[in-house]
SEKOL-567581 format. One line per field, with one value per residue: residue number from 0; residue in three letters; z, y, x of N, C-alpha, C, O in turn. Coordinates in nm, 3 decimals, padded with zeros to 5 digits. Example, Ala and Ser with C-alpha at 12.3 -4.5 7.8 and 13.67 -1.06 7.14 Angstrom:
<pts>
mifi: [0; 1]
drengu: [ALA; SER]
n_z: [00.780; 00.708]
n_y: [-00.569; -00.225]
n_x: [01.319; 01.285]
ca_z: [00.780; 00.714]
ca_y: [-00.450; -00.106]
ca_x: [01.230; 01.367]
c_z: [00.780; 00.787]
c_y: [-00.330; 00.003]
c_x: [01.320; 01.290]
o_z: [00.846; 00.804]
o_y: [-00.332; 00.114]
o_x: [01.424; 01.341]
</pts>
This chain:
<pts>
mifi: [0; 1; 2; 3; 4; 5; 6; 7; 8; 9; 10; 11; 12; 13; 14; 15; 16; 17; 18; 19; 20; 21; 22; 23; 24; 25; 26; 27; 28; 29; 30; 31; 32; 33; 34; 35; 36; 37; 38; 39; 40; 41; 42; 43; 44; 45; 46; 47; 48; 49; 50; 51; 52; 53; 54; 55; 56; 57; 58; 59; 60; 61; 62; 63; 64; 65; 66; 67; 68; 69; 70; 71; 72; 73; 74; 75; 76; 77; 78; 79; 80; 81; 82; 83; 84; 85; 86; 87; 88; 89; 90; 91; 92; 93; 94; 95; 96; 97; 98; 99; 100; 101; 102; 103; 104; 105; 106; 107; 108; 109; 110; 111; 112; 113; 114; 115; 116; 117; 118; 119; 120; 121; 122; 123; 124; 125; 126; 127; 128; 129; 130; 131; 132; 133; 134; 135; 136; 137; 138; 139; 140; 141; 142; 143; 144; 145; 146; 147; 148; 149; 150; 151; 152; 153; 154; 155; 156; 157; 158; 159; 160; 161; 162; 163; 164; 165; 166; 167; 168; 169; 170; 171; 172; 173; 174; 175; 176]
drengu: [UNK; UNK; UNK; UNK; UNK; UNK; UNK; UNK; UNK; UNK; UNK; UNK; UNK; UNK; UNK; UNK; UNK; UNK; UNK; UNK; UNK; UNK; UNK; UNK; UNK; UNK; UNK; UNK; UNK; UNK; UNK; UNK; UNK; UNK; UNK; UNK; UNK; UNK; UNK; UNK; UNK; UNK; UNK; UNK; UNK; UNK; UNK; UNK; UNK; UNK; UNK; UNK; UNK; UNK; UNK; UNK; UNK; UNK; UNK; UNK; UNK; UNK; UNK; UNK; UNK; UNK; UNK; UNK; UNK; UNK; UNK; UNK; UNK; UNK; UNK; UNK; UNK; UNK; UNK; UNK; UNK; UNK; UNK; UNK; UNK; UNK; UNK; UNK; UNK; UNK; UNK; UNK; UNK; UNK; UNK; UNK; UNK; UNK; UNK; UNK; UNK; UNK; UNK; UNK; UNK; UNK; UNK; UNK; UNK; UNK; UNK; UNK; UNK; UNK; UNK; UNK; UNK; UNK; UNK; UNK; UNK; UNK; UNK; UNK; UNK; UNK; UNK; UNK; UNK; UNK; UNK; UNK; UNK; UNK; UNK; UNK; UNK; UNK; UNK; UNK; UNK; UNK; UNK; UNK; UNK; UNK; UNK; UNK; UNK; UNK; UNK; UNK; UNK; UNK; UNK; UNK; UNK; UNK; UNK; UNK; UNK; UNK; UNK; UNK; UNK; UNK; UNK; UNK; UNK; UNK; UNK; UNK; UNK; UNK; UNK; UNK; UNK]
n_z: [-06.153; -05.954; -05.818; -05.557; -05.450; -05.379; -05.201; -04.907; -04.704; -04.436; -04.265; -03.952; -03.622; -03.300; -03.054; -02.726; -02.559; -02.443; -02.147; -01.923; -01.624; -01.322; -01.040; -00.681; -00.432; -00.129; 00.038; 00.323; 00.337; 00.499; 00.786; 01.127; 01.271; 01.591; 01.624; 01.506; 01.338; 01.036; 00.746; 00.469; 00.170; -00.124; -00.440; -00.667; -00.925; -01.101; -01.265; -01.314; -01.304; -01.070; -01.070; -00.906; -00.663; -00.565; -00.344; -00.389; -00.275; -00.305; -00.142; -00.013; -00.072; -00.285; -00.577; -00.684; -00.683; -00.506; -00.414; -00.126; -00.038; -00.147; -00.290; -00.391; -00.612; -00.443; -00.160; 00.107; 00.188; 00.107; 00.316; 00.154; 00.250; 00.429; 00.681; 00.685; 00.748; 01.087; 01.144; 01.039; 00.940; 00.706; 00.524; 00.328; -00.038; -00.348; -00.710; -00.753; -00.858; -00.667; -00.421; -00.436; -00.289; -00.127; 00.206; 00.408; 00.772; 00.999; 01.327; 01.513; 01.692; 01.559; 01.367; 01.154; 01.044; 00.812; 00.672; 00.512; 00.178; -00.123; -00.246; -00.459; -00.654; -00.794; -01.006; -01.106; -01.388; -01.537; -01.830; -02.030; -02.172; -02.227; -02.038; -01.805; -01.677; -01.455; -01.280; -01.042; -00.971; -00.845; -00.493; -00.279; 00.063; 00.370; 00.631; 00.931; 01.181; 01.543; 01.796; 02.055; 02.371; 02.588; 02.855; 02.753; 02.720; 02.862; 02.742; 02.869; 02.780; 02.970; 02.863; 02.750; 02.984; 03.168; 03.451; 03.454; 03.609; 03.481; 03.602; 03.585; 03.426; 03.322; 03.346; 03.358; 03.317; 03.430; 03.292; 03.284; 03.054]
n_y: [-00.861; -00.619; -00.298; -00.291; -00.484; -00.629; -00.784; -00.697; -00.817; -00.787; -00.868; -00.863; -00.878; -00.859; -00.780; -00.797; -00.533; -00.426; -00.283; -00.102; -00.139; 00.058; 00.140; 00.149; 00.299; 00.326; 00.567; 00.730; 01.026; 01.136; 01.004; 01.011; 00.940; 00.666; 00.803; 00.690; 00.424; 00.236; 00.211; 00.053; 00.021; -00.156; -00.177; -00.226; -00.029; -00.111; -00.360; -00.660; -00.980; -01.034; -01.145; -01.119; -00.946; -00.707; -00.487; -00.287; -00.154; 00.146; 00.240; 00.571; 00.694; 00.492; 00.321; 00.108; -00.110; -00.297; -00.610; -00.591; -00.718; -00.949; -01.153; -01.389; -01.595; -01.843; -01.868; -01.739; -01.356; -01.319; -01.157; -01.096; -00.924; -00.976; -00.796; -00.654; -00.901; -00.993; -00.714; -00.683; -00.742; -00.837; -00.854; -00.993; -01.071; -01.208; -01.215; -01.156; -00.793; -00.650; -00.718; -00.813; -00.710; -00.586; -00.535; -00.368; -00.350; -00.216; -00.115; 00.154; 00.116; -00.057; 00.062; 00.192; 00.357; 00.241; 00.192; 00.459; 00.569; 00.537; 00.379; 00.180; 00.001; -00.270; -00.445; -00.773; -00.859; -01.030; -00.976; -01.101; -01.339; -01.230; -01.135; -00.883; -00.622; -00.368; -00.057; 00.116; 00.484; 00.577; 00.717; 00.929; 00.838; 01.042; 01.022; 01.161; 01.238; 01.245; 01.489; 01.324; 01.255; 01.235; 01.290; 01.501; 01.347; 01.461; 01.360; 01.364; 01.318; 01.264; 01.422; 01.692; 01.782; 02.038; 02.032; 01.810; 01.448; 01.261; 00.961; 00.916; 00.811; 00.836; 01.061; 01.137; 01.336; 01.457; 01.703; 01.893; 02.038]
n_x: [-03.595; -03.660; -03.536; -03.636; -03.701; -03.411; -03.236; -02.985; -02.719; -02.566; -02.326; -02.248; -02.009; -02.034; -01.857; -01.728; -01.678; -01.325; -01.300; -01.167; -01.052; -01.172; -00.922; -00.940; -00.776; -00.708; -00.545; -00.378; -00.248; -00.066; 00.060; 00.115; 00.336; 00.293; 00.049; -00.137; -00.338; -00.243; -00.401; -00.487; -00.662; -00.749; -00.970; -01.206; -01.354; -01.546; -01.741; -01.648; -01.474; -01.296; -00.950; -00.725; -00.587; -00.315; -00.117; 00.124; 00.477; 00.718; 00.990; 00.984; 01.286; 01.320; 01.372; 01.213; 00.943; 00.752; 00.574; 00.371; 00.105; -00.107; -00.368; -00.549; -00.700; -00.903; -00.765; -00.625; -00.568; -00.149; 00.056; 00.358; 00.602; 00.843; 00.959; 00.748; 00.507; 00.514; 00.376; 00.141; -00.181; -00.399; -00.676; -00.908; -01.101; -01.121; -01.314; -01.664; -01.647; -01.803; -01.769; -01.523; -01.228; -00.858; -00.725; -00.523; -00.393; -00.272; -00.198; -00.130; 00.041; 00.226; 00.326; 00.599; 00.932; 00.977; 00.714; 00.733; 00.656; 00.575; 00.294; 00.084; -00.185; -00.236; -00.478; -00.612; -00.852; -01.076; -01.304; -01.556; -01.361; -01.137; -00.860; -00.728; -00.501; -00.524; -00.356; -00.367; -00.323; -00.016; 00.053; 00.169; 00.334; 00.313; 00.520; 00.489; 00.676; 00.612; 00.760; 00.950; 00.829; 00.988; 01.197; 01.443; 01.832; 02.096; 02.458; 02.776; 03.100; 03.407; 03.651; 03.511; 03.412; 03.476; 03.798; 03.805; 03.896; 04.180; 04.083; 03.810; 03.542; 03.317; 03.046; 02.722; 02.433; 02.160; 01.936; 01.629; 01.488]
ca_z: [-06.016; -05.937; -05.739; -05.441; -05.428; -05.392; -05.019; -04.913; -04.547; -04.394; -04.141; -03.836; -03.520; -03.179; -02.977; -02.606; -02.537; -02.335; -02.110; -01.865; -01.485; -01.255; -00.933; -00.604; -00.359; -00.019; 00.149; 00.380; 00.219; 00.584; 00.879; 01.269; 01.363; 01.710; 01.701; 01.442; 01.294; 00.901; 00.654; 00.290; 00.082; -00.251; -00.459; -00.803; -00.920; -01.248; -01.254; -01.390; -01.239; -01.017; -01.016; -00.814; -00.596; -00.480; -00.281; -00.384; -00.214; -00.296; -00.038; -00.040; -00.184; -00.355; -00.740; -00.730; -00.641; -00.459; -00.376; -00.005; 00.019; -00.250; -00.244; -00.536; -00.655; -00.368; -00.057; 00.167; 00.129; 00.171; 00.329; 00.079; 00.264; 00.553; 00.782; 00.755; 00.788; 01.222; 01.213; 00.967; 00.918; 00.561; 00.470; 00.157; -00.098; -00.514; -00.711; -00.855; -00.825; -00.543; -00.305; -00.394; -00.197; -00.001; 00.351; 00.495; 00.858; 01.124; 01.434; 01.577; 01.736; 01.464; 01.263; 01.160; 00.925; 00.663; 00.630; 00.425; 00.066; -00.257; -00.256; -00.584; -00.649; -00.930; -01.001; -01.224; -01.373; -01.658; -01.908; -02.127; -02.200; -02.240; -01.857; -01.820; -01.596; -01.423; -01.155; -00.910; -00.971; -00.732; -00.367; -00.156; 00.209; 00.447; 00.793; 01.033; 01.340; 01.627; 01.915; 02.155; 02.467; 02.702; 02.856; 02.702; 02.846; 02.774; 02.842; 02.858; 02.832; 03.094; 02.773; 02.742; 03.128; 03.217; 03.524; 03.514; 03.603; 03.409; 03.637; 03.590; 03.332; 03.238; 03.403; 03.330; 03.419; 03.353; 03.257; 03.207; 02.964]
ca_y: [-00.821; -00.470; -00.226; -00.289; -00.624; -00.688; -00.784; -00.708; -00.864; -00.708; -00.956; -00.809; -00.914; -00.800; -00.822; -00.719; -00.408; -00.447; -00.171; -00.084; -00.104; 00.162; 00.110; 00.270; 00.300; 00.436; 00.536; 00.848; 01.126; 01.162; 00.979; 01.114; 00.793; 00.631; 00.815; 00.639; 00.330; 00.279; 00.118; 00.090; -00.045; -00.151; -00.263; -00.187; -00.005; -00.138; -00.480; -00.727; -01.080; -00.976; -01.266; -01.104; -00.783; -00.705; -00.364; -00.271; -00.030; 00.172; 00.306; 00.682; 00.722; 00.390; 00.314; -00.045; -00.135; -00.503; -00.658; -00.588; -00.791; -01.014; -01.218; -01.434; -01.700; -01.966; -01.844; -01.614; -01.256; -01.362; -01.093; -01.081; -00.870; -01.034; -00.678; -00.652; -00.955; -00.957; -00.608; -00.653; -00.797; -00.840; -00.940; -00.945; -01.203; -01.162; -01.261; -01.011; -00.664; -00.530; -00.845; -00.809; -00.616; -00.609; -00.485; -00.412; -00.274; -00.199; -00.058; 00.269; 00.100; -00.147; 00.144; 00.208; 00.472; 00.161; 00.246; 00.547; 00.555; 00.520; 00.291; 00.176; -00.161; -00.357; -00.553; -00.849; -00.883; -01.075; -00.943; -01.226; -01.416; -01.119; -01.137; -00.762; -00.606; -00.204; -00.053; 00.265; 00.600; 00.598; 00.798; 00.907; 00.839; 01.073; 00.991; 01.278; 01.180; 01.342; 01.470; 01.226; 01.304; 01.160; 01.425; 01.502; 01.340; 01.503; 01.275; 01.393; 01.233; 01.301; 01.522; 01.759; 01.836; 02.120; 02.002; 01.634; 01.388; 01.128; 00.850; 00.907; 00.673; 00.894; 01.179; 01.164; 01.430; 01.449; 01.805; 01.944; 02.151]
ca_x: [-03.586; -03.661; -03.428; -03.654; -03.671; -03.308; -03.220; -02.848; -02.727; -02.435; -02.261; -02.106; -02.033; -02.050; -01.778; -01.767; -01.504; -01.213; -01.377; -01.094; -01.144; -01.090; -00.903; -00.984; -00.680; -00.737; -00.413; -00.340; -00.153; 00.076; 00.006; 00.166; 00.386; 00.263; -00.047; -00.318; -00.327; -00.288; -00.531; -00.456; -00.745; -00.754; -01.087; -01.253; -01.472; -01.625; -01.813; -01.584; -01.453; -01.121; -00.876; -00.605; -00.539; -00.227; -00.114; 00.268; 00.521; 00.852; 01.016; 01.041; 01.414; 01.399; 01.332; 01.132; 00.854; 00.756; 00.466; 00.299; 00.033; -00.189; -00.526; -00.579; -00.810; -00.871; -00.664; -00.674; -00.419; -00.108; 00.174; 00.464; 00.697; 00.909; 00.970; 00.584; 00.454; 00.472; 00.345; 00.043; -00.307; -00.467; -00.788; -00.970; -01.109; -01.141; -01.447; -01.749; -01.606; -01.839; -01.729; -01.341; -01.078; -00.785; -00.715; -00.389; -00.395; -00.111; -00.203; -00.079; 00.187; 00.334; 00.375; 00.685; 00.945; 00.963; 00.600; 00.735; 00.676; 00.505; 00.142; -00.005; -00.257; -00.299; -00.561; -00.605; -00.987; -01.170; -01.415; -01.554; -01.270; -00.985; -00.801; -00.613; -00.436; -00.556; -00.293; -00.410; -00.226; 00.071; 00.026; 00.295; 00.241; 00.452; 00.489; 00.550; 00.764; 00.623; 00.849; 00.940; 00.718; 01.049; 01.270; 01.598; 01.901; 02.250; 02.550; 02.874; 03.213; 03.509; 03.704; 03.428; 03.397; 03.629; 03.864; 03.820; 03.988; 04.111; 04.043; 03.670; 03.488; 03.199; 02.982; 02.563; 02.396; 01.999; 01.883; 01.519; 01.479]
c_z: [-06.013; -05.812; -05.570; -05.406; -05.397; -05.249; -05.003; -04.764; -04.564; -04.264; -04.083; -03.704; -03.422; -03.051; -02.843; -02.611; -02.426; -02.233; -01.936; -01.697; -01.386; -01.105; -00.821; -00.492; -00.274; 00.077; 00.228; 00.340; 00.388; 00.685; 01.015; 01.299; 01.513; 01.740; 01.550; 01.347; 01.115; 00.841; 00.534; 00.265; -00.088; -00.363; -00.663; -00.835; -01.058; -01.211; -01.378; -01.243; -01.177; -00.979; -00.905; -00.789; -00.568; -00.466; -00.285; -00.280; -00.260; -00.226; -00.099; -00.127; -00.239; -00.468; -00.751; -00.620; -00.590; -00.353; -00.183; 00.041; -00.070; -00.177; -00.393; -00.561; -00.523; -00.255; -00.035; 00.191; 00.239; 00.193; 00.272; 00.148; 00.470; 00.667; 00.818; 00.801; 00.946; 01.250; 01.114; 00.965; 00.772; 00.534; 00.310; 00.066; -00.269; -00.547; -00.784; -00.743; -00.663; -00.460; -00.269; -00.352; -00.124; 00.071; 00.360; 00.627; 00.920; 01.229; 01.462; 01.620; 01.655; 01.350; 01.215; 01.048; 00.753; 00.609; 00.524; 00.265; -00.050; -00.235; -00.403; -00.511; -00.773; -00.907; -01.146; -01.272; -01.510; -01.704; -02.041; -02.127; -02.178; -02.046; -01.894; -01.697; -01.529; -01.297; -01.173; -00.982; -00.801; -00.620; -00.290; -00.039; 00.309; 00.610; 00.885; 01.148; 01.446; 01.752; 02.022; 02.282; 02.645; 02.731; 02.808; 02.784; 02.782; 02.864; 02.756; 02.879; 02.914; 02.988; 02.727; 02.857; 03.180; 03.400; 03.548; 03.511; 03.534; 03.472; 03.638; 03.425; 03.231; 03.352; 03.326; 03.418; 03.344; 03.342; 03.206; 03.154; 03.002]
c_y: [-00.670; -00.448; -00.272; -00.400; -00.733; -00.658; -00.728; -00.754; -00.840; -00.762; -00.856; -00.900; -00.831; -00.840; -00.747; -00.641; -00.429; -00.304; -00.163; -00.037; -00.043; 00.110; 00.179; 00.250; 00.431; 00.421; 00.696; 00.948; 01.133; 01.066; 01.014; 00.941; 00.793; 00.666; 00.798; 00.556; 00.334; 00.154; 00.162; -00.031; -00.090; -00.222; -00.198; -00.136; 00.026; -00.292; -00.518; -00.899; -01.040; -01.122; -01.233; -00.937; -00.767; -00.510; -00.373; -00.131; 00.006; 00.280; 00.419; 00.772; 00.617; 00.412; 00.171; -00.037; -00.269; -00.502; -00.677; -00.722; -00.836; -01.090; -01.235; -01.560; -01.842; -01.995; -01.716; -01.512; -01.301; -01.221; -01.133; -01.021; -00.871; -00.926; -00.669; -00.711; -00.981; -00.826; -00.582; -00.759; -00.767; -00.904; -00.890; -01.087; -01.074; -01.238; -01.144; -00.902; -00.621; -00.597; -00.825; -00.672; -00.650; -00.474; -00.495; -00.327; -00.333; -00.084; 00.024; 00.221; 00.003; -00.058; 00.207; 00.333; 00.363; 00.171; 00.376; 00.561; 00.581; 00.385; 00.298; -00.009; -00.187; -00.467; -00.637; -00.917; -00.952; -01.008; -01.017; -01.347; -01.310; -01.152; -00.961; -00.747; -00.393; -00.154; 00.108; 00.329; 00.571; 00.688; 00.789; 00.916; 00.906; 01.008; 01.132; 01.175; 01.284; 01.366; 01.394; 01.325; 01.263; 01.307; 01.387; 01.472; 01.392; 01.441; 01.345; 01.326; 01.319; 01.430; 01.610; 01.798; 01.897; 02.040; 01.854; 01.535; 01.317; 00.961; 00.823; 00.894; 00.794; 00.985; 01.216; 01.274; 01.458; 01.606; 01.812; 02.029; 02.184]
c_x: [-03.572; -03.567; -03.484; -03.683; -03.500; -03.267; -03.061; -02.833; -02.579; -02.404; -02.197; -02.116; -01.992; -01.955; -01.756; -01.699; -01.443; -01.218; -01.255; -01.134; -01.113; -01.090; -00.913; -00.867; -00.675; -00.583; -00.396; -00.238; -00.068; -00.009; 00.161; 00.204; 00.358; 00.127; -00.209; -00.240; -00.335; -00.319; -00.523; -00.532; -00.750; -00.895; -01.114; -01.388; -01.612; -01.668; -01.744; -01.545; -01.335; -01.135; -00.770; -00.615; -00.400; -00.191; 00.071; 00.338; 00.645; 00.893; 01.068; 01.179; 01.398; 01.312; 01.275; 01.032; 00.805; 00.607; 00.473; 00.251; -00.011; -00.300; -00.531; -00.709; -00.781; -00.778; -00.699; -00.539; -00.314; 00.037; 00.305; 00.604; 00.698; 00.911; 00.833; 00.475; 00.433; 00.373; 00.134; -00.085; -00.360; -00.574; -00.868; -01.033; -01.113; -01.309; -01.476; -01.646; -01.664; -01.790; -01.573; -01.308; -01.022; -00.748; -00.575; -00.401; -00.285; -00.152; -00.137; 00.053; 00.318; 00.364; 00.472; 00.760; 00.951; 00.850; 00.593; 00.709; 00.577; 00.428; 00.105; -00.045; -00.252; -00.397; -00.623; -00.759; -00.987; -01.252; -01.461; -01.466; -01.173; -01.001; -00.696; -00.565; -00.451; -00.462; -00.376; -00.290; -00.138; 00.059; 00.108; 00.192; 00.366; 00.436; 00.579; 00.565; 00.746; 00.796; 00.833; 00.860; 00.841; 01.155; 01.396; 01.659; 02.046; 02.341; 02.663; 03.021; 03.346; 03.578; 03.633; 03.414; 03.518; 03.685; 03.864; 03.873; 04.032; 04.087; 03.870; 03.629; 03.370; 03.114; 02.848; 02.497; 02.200; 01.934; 01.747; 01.480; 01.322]
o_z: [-06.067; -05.730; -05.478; -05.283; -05.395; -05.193; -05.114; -04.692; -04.657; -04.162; -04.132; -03.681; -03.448; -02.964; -02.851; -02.696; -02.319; -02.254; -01.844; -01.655; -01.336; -01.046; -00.843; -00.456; -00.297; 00.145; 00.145; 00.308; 00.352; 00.669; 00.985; 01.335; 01.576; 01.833; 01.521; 01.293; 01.059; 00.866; 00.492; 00.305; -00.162; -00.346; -00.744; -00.795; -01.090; -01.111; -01.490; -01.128; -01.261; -00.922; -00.823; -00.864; -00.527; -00.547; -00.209; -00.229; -00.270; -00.237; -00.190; -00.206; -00.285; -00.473; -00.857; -00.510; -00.665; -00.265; -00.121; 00.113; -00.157; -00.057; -00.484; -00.484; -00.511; -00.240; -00.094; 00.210; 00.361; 00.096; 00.343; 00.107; 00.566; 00.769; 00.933; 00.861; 00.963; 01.351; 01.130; 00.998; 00.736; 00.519; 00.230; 00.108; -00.292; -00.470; -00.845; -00.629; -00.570; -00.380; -00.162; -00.379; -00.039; 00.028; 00.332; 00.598; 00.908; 01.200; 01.439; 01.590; 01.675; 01.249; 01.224; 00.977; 00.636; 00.487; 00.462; 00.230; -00.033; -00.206; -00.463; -00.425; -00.857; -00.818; -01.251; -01.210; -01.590; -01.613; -02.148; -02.080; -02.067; -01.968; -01.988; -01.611; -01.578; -01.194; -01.266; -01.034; -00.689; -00.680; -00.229; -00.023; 00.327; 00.671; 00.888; 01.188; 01.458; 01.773; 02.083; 02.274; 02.762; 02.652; 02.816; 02.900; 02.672; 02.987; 02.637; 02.990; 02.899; 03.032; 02.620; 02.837; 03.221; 03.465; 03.643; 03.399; 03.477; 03.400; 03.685; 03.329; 03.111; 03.466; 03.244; 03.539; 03.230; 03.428; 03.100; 03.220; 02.947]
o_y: [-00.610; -00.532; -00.287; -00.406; -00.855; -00.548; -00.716; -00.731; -00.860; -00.710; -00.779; -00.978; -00.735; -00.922; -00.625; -00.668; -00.449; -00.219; -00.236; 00.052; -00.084; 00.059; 00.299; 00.133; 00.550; 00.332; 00.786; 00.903; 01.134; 01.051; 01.035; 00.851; 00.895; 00.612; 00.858; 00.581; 00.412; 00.038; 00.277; -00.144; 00.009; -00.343; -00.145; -00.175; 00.106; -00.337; -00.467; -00.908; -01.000; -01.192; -01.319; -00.843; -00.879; -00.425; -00.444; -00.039; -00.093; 00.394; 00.421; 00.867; 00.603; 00.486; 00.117; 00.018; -00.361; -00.429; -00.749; -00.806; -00.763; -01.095; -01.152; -01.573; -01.913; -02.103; -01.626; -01.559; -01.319; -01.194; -01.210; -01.065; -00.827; -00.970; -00.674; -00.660; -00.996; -00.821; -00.497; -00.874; -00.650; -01.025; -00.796; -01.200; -00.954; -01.290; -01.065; -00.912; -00.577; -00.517; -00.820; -00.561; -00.729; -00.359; -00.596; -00.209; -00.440; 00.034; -00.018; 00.276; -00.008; -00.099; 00.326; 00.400; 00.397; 00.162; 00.404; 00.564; 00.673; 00.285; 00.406; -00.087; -00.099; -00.552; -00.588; -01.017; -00.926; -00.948; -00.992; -01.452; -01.326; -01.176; -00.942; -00.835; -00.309; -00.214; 00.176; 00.272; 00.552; 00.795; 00.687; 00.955; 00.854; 00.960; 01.171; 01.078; 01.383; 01.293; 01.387; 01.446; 01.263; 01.398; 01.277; 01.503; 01.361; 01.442; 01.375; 01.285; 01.440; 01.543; 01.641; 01.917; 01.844; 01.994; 01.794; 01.504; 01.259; 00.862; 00.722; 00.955; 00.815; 00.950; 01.308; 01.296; 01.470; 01.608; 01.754; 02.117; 02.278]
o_x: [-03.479; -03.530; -03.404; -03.691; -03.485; -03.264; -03.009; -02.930; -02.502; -02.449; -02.115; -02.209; -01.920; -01.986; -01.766; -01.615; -01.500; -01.131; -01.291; -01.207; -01.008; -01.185; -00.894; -00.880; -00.657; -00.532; -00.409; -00.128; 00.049; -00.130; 00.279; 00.130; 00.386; 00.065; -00.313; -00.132; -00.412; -00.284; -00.544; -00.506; -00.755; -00.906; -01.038; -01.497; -01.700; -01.612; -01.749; -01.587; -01.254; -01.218; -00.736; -00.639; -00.369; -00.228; 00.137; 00.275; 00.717; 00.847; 01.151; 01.176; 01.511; 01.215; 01.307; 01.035; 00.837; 00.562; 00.551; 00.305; 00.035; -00.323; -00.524; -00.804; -00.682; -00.720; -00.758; -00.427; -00.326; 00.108; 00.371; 00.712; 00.635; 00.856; 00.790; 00.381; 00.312; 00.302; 00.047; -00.056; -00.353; -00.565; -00.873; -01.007; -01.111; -01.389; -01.404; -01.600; -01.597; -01.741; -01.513; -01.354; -01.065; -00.739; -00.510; -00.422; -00.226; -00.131; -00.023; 00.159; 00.439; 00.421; 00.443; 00.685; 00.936; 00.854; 00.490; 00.827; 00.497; 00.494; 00.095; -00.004; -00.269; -00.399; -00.665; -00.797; -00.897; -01.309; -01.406; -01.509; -01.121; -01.093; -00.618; -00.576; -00.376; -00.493; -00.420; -00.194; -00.185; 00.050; 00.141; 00.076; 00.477; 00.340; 00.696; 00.501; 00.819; 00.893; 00.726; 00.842; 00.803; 01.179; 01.449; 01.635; 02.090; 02.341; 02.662; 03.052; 03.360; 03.558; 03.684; 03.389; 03.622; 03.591; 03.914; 03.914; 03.939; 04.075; 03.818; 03.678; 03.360; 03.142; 02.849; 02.503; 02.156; 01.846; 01.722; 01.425; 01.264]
</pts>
C-alpha cells in the first residue's frame, strides 16, 4: 500500500450552537403622569421557538424584582401583579420569534407613581433541543409629576389666626395665587 493510497476518515459531528437570543424591550425612559399613556413591549429578536415572555419590575427604591405580566405556552398573558391588574391590559402570544410578544398598556389615566421603577424581560426560547433563558438590559422609567392644574387652597386652624376666638372650630379661606 502506497502513501497515497491510504484513506484516513476523521469523524466529527455537528452540533447546533446555543446561539443566544437577543431581547428587545421597549419602555419610556420618563413618562409626564396623567398626560400619556404607557406601553412596555417585550419580543425577540433572533429566530428561535419562545416558550415564555414575561415583563418584570422593581420599584425605584426597592431591591427585587417580581413578575408583571407573562404569556406562556397555551394561554393567554396573564397579569401577575394584584395593584396592576384593574389598571392594565396585556396582550401577546409565544411561538416563532417574529409572532411572539408581550404587551402591557395602561392608559393615561390608570397611570400611577407605583408605575415607578426598574423594567427588564426575560424570555424563555428553544434552539434544537437546549431550552435557555435571555433577559433585556434593565431600564429605569421615571415618572415626572406634573403640577396640579387645581388652585391652591390654604387652610388654616383657629391657633394660627391672630385674635381668634376659641369658640371657633376652624377658619377656610380660599386664596388665588
Amino acid at each position: 500500500m502506497t502513501m497515497w493510497e491510504l484513506l484516513v476518515f476523521l469523524p466529527f459531528v455537528i452540533t447546533p450552537g446555543n446561539a443566544q437570543t437577543q431581547v428587545e424591550l421597549s419602555v419610556p425612559s420618563s413618562l409626564s403622569l396623567g398626560k400619556a399613556p404607557l406601553t412596555i413591549s417585550c419580543r425577540s429578536l433572533k429566530t428561535s421557538v419562545i416558550n415564555r415572555i414575561q415583563i418584570e419590575r422593581k420599584p425605584a427604591t426597592g431591591s427585587v424584582y417580581s413578575t408583571l405580566v407573562y404569556v406562556g405556552e397555551g394561554f393567554a398573558p396573564i397579569v401577575r401583579n394584584d395593584e396592576l391588574r384593574p389598571r392594565a391590559v396585556a396582550t401577546g402570544r409565544v411561538g416563532v420569534s417574529k409572532e411572539a410578544s408581550l404587551e402591557l398598556n395602561l392608559s393615561k389615566d390608570r397611570v400611577n407613581c407605583n408605575d415607578w421603577g426598574y423594567y427588564k424581560c426575560k424570555i424563555t426560547y428553544t434552539v434544537g433541543n437546549l431550552s435557555s433563558t435571555a433577559t433585556s438590559a434593565s431600564v429605569l422609567m421615571d415618572l415626572v409629576v406634573p403640577p396640579s392644574s387645581a388652585d391652591p387652597l390654604l387652610l388654616l386652624s383657629p391657633s394660627n389666626v391672630p385674635n381668634a376666638t376659641p369658640p371657633v372650630i376652624g377658619i377656610f379661606f380660599y386664596m388665588k395665587f
